[in-house]
Each structure stands twice: as C-alpha cells, then as structure tokens.
N, C-alpha and C positions, 0 to 999 in steps of 0.2 A: 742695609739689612743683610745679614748675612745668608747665604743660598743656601748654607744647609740647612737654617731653618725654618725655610718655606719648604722644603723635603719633609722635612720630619713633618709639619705641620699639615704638608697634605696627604703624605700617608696616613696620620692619626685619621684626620676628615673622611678621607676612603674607608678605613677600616670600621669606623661609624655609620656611615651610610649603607654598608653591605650589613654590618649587623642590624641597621632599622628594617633593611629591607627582607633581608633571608628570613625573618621568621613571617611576615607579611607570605612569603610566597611558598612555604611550606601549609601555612593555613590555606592557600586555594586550594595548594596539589590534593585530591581527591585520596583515598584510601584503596578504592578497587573500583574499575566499570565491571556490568556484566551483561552482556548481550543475553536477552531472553527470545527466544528458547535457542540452545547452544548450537544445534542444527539447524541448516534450513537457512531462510529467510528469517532474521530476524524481527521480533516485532515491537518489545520494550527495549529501553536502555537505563539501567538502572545504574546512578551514579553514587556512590556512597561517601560521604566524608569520614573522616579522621575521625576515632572516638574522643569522646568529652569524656572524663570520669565525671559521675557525682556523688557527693560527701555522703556520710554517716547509714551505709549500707550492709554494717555490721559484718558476716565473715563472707557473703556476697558481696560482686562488684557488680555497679550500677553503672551503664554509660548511655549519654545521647548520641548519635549522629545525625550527622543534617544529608537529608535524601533526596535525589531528582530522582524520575521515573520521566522517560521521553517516550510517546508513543510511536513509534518508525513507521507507523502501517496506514494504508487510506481510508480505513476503516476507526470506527467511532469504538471504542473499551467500555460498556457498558458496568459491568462490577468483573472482579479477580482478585483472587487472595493469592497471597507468597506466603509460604514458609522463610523464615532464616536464619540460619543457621550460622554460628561462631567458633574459632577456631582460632588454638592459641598457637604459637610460633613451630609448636610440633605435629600441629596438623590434630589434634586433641581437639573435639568438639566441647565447648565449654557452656553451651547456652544455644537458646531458640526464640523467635520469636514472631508474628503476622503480619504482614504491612498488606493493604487492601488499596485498590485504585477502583475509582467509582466516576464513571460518566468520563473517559478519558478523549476529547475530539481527535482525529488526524491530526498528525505530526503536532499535538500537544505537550507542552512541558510541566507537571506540576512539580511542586517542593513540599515534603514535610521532612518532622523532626521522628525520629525512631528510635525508643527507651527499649534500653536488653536492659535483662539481670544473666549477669553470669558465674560461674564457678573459679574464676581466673582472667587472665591479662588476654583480651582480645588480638588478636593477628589480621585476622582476615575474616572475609565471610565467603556463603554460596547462597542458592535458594532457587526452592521449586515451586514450582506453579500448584495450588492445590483448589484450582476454581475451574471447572470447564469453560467458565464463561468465554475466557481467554485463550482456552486452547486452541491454535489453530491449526486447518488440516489442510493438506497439500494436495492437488489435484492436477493434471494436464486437461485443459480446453482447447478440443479443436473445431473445425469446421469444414463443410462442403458446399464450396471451393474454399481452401486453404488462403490466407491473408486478410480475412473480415477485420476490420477494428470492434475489437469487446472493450465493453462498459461492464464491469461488476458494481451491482447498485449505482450508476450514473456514473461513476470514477472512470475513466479510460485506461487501462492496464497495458496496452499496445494491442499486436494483432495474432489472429492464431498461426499457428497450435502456441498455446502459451500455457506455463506454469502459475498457478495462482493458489494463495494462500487465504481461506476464508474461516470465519470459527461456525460454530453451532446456532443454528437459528435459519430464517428463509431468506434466500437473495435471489437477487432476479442477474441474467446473462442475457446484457445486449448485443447482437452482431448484425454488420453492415457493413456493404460492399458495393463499392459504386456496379450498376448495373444490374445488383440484386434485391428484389424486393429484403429492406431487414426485418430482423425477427427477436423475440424474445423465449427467455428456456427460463422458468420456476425453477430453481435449486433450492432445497432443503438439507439441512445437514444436522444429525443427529447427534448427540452426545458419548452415543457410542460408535463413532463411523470413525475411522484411522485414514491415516494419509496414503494414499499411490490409488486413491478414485481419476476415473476420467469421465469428462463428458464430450459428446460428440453431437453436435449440432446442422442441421442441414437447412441451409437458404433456401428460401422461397426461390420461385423461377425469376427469368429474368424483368427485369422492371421496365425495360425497353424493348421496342424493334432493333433487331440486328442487319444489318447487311455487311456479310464475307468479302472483301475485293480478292479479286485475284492474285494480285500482290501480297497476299496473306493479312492484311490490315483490316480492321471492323470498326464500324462507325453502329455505338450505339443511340437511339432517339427514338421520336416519333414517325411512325412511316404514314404523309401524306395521299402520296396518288404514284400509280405507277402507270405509266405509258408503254408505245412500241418501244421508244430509245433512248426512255430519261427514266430516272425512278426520281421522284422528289421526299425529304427526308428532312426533319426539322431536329437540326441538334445541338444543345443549349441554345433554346429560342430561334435558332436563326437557320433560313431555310437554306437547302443544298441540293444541288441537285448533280446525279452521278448518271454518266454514259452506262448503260444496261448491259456494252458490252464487256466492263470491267469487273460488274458483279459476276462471284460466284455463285453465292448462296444468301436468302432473304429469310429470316427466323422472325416471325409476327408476334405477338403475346395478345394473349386470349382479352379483348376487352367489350365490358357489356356496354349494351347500349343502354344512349340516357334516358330514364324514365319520364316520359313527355309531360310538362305541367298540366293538372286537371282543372279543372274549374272548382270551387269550393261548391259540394253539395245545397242546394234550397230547398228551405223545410219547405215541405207540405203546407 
C-alpha cells in the first residue's frame, strides 16, 4: 500500500474528528459567568449558555438559554428575583427579562431554561438583583478576648474579628473559647440596613479555675483543695498536683452550691 495514502487517509480522519468534536465543545463553552453581587464576597454564580433562537417571532427576536444559578454562600436563598438584561455586540441594550430563585440550600446548583424577546441579535448579558431577599450585608464580628470560633446560624465561619456576610432576617452569633464560658448574640437585620455594621460581643468570665506559674504558664481546671505546699487541681479529668512555691497567682470562678435533695412533700 502505498504511504502517501495512509497520509492523506489520516489526515482526512483527523480533520473529521476535530469537526465532530469542535462544535460538541462550543455547545458546552458557556456564553458569560457572572459573579452576584460584583463586590464583596460573592454569593450566586450565575452561568449562562449560548442563545438558542426561536422561529416565527415576527420583527422580534425570540431566544432560549439554558441557565445555572450556584449558591456560593452557607446560607439557605429563600426567594430573589434578577433583572436581565441583553446587549448586542455594541453594547446596545436590546431586551430584559426576570429569573427568580426559590428555596436555594448551601452551595446548591439549580438549572433552568430563560426565554427573552428582543429587539436584535443578543451579545451578551448583565443583571441586578431586584429582591432583598438576597441582598446581603457586610458586617465585621468581633470579640472579648479576640480568637472565639463563631458559628453564624450553627455554620462555623472561623474565629474573630471576622468579616461575615448575612442577608435580612434574624440569626443567631455563636462564640467560644476554650476557658471561656460561650455565649450567643440575637442578630437582626433589616431590609433597610447597608454594609460596614459591626458587632462586638463580650464572653462570659472564665469557665475554669486558673493557676499563674511563675514560669508565666497557666493551667486552666477545677481547683480541688489547697494545702501549706501542694495545691491539687483537676485538669481534663485527671488530678495534678503543683508545689505552692511555683504558683503565682490562683483565680477561682464563682460556683454555687449544690441544692441538697429534699424529700418529696406528704400530703396531709
């Protein structure tokens, strides 16, 4: 067989394969992403395909696209509307239209289909948020002492002072700190409240006995019994007992005594 004509024969075969394939991989490449909201932390991801036209739309044009909406945030998307907006290769807005997301979970992905009618040959799009539901506001959380791990709504966010992003409605802000009694802070957030709030939260005292070594080290626990030359001190379960003359200082936390069982009252 002659070797030029396995050349030619697998170039043709190449040149077939790239055309089955190139328009397969034009149909996945997307149209446009668009991070929602453009500032900030974002918190949707909105993925737009490639217009469909459709027939018989007379001196308007009619197209589908197929749409993802990803939620990025820890938080649950209860309803939110988009405006959106179309735009033909000169930057000409040519059409509008509403996509709505309803009941969206943590980092959930949905997919629908989105019909414009427009004036002209689509380019591109934009789109603004027209639902408060969605709006989220930017806030700094701190604490005293500084490094708690915060839970927003049971979610762990890391520890303060931290920047967190929550929309309108009530959330609860948990903080804790080993040694420190935790605590919770009622947040509410209004529909009319804008971003650059802070909250500033103060721990309970502390949840343990302290003893200062002179060494500068501190063993937080329970403080047992203290002698002329020993202090004993129970810390994670297990007792210890330290020479008196290496403590500094002994910090106690206030605890009540236990209410002694009664006897159940007899009637008369």
């Amino acid at each position: 067989m002659n070797p030029a004509f396995f050349r030619v024969y697998f170039l043709r075969l190449t040149l077939l394969s790239l055309l089955l394939v190139l328009p397969a991989l034009a149909k996945e490449s997307p149209l446009q992403i668009i991070d929602w909201p453009e500032t900030g932390t974002p918190v949707v991801r909105f993925t737009f395909g490639k217009f469909k036209a459709l027939p018989g739309m007379s001196n308007l044009h009619g197209y589908v696209m197929d749409t993802t909406a990803e939620n990025l945030s820890p938080r649950r998307i209860p309803a939110a509307r988009f405006k959106v907006y179309l735009f033909d290769k000169n930057k000409v807005r040519i059409g509008e239209d509403v996509i709505a997301l309803n009941n969206v979970g943590p980092r959930e992905t949905v997919k629908f289909e989105t019909t414009v009618t427009t004036s002209g040959n689509p380019a591109s799009v934009s789109l603004e948020a027209i639902s408060d539901a969605a709006r989220m506001i930017s806030m700094t959380v701190n604490s005293t002492p500084q490094g708690a791990l915060l839970k927003v709504d049971g979610v762990e966010v890391g520890t303060t002072p931290r920047m967190i992003s929550v929309g309108a409605g009530k959330h609860l802000l948990n903080f804790s700190k080993e040694g420190f009694v935790a605590g919770n802070f009622p947040l509410e957030i209004s529909r009319d409240d804008v971003s650059g709030g802070s909250v500033s939260y103060e721990l309970g005292g502390l949840a343990f006995d302290s003893i200062e070594l002179r060494d500068g080290s501190v063993l937080n626990g329970d403080l047992v019994s203290i002698s002329g030359m020993d202090v004993e001190i129970r810390v994670g379960g297990s007792l210890q007992h330290i020479d008196r003359n290496k403590i500094k200082r002994v910090m106690l936390v206030e605890r009540h005594a236990p209410v002694p069982d009664m006897p159940p009252a007899v009637a008369p």
